[in-house]
C-alpha positions as CSV (number, residue, x, y, z in Angstrom):
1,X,124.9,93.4,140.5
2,X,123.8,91.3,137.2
3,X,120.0,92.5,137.9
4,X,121.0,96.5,138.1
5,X,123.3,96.2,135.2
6,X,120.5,94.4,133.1
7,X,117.9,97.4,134.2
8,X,120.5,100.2,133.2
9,X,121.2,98.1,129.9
10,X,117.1,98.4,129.3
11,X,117.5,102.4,128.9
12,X,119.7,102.1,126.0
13,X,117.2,101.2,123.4
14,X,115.3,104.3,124.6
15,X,118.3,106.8,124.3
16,X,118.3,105.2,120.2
17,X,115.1,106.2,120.1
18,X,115.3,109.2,121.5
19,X,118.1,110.5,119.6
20,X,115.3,110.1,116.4
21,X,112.8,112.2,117.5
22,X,115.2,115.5,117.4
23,X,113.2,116.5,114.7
24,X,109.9,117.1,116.8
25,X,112.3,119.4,119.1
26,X,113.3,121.3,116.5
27,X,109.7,121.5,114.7
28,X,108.5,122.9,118.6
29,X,111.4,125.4,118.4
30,X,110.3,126.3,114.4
31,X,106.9,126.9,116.2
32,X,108.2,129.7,118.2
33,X,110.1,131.3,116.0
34,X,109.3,130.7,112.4
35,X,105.7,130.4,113.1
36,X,105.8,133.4,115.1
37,X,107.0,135.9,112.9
38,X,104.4,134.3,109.5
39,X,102.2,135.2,112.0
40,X,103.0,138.9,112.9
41,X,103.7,139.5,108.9
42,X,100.2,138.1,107.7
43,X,97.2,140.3,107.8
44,X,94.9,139.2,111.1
45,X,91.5,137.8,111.3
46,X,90.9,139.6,114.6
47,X,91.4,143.0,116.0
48,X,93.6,142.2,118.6
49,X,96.0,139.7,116.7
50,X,96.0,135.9,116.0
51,X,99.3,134.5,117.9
52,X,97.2,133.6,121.1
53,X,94.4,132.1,119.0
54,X,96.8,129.8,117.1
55,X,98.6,128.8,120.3
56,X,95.6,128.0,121.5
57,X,94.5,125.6,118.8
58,X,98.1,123.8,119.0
59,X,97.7,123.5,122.8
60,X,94.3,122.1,122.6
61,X,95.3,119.7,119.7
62,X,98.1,118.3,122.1
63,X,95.7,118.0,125.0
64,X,93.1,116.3,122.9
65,X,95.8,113.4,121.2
66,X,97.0,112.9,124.6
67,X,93.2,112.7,125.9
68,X,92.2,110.3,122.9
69,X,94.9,107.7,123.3
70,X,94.9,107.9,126.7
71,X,90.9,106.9,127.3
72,X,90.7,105.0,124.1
73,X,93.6,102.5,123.8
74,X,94.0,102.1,127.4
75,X,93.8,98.2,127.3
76,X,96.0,98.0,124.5
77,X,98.4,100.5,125.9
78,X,98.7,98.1,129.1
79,X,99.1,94.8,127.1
80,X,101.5,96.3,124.3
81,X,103.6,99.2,125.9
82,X,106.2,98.8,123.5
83,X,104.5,98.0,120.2
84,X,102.2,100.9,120.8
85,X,104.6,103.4,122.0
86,X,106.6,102.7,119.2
87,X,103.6,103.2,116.5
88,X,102.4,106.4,118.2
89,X,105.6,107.9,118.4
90,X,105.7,107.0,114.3
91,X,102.7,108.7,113.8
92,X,104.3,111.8,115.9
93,X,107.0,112.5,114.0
94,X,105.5,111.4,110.6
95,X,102.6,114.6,111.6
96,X,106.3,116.7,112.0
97,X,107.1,115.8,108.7
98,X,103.8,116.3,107.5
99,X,103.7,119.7,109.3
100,X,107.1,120.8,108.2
101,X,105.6,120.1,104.9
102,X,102.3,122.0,104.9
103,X,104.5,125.3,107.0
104,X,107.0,125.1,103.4
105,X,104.1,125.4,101.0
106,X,102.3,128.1,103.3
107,X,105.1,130.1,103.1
108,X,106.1,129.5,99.5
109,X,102.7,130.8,99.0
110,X,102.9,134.2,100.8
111,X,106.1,134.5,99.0
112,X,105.1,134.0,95.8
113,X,102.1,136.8,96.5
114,X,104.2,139.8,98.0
115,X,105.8,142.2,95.9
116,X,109.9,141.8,96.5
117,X,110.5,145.7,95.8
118,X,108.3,147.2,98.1
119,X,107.1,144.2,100.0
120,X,103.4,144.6,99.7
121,X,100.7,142.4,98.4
122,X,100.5,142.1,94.8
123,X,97.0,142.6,93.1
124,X,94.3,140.1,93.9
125,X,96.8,138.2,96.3
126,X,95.1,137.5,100.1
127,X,97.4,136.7,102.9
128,X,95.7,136.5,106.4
129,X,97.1,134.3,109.1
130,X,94.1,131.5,108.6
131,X,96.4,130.3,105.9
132,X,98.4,128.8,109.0
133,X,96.1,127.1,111.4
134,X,96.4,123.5,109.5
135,X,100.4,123.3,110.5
136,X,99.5,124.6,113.8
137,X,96.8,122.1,114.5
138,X,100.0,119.1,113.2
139,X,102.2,120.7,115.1
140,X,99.3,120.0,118.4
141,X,99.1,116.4,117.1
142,X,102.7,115.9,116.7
143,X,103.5,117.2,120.3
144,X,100.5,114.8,121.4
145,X,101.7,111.8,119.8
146,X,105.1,112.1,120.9
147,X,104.6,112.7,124.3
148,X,102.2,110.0,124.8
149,X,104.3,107.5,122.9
150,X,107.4,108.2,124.9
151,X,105.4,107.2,128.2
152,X,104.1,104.4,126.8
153,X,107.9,103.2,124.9
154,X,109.7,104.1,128.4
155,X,106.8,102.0,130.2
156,X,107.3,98.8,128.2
157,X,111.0,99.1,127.7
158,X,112.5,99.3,131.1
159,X,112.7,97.5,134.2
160,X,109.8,97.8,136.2
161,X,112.4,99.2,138.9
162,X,112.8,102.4,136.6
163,X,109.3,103.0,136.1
164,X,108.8,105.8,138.7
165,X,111.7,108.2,136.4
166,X,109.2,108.1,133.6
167,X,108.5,111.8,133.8
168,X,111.7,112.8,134.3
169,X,112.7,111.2,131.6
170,X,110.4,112.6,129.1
171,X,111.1,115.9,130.0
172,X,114.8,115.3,130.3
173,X,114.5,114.0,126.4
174,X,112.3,117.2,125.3
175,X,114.6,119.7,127.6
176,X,117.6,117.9,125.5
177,X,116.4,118.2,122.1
178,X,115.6,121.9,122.8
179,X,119.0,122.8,123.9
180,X,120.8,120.4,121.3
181,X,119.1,123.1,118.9
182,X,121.5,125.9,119.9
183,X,124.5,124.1,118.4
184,X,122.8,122.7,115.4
185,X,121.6,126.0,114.5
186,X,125.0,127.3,114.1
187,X,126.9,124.3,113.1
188,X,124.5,124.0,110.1
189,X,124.0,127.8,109.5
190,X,124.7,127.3,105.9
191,X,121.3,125.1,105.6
192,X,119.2,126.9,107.8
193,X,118.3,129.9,106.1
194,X,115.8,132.8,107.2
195,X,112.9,131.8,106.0
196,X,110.6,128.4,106.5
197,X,110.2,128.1,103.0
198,X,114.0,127.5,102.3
199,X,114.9,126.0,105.3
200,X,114.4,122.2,104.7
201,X,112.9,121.2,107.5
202,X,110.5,118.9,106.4
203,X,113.4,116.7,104.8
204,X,114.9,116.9,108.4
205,X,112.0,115.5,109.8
206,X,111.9,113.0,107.4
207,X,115.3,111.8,107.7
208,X,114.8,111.2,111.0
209,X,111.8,109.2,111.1
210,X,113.2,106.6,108.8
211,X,116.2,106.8,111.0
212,X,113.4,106.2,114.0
213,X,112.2,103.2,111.8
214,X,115.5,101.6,112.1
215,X,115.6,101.4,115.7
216,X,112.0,101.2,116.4
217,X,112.1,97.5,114.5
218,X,115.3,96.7,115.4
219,X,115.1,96.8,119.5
220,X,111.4,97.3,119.9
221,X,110.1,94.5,117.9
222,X,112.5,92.6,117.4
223,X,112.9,91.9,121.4
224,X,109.0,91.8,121.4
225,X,109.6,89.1,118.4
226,X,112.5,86.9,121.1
227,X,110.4,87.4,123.9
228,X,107.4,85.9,122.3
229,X,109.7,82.6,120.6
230,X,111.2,82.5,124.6
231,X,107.6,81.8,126.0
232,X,107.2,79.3,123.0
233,X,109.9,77.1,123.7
234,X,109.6,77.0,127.1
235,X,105.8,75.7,126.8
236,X,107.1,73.0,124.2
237,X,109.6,72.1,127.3
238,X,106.5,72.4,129.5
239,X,104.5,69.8,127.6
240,X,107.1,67.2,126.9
241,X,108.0,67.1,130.8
């Protein structure tokens, strides 16, 4: 009874962290909405429209993080689940902020450029939708890096008896944060306005990754810091037997 309670308790740190990365949830949702309509308004590079092209460049992006950390930190990833998932899920959500950022300025920009009366382009102003593939290639990496450092976070967290739930668990987190949206979206109305640029996302994301630092040093290492002072004083009490 002691040993199941102790694995259930080990999920708890996850569902602090887990809570943090809302942000990336609600960057994914911007994606398909915000993003979306920038790019029907913007002039295309190609004949037959740019949404799939863009899509395609965030998909690829996520594939390509996940492939990268996968093949090339594999050893480390074994040895230091928890410190690693930790720092990769850091560098997820600090790309959301960085892309919530970079979508702001882009549309400030097309903003500043289009005539308000009759909505067309003012003289000498250029306003094609290559202006947005840098936030959709952070928007890839961010989705990468979150993904992979959830599996690697739920991995050296939780008992090893909990280990097989690890894709339900992911997706349970990112199926969450996606519906937790609806509610926010209305309940903060007031804030979230109509257009990216005036939206405050990237303070959002912000927010929430220093809120993600909190708990990332204060259950991940911090029990990575006991566990490692445990195996220290039990090899001093090794050696004086």
């Amino acid at each position: 009874m002691v040993k199941e309670v102790r694995e259930v308790k080990s999920l708890v740190p996850m569902i602090y962290m887990c809570l943090s990365i809302f942000g990336n949830s609600l960057l994914t949702a911007t994606g398909y909405t915000f993003f979306v309509s920038q790019v029907d308004i913007m002039t295309p590079v190609t004949k037959g429209g740019d949404n799939w092209i863009l899509f395609l460049i965030w998909d690829v992006m996520t594939q390509f993080i996940y492939f990268i950390i996968h093949f090339s930190f594999r050893r480390r990833l074994k040895t230091f689940k928890r410190k690693a998932g930790s720092l990769i899920l850091g560098f997820g959500l600090l790309s959301a902020v960085t892309c919530s950022l970079v979508a702001c300025r882009v549309e400030a920009r097309r903003l500043s450029i289009i005539d308000n009366e009759n909505g067309d382009l003012k003289q000498g102003g250029r306003n094609t939708t290559m202006a947005l593939v840098p936030q959709f290639v952070l928007i890839g990496i961010a989705d990468g890096l979150v993904e992979r450092g959830l599996r690697s976070l739920f991995q050296g967290t939780v008992a090893n008896s909990l280990l097989s739930l690890v894709d339900l668990f992911i997706e349970m987190v990112i199926s969450t944060g996606k519906l937790l949206i609806i509610p926010v979206v209305f309940i903060f109305s007031f804030w979230i306005k109509e257009t990216i640029n005036t939206s405050h996302f990237g303070i959002l994301n912000a927010a929430l990754l220093i809120v993600f630092g909190y708990y990332s040093i204060r259950y991940v290492y911090k029990e990575a810091w006991s566990a490692d002072e445990e195996v220290t004083v039990n090899m001093m009490k090794m050696m004086h037997h």
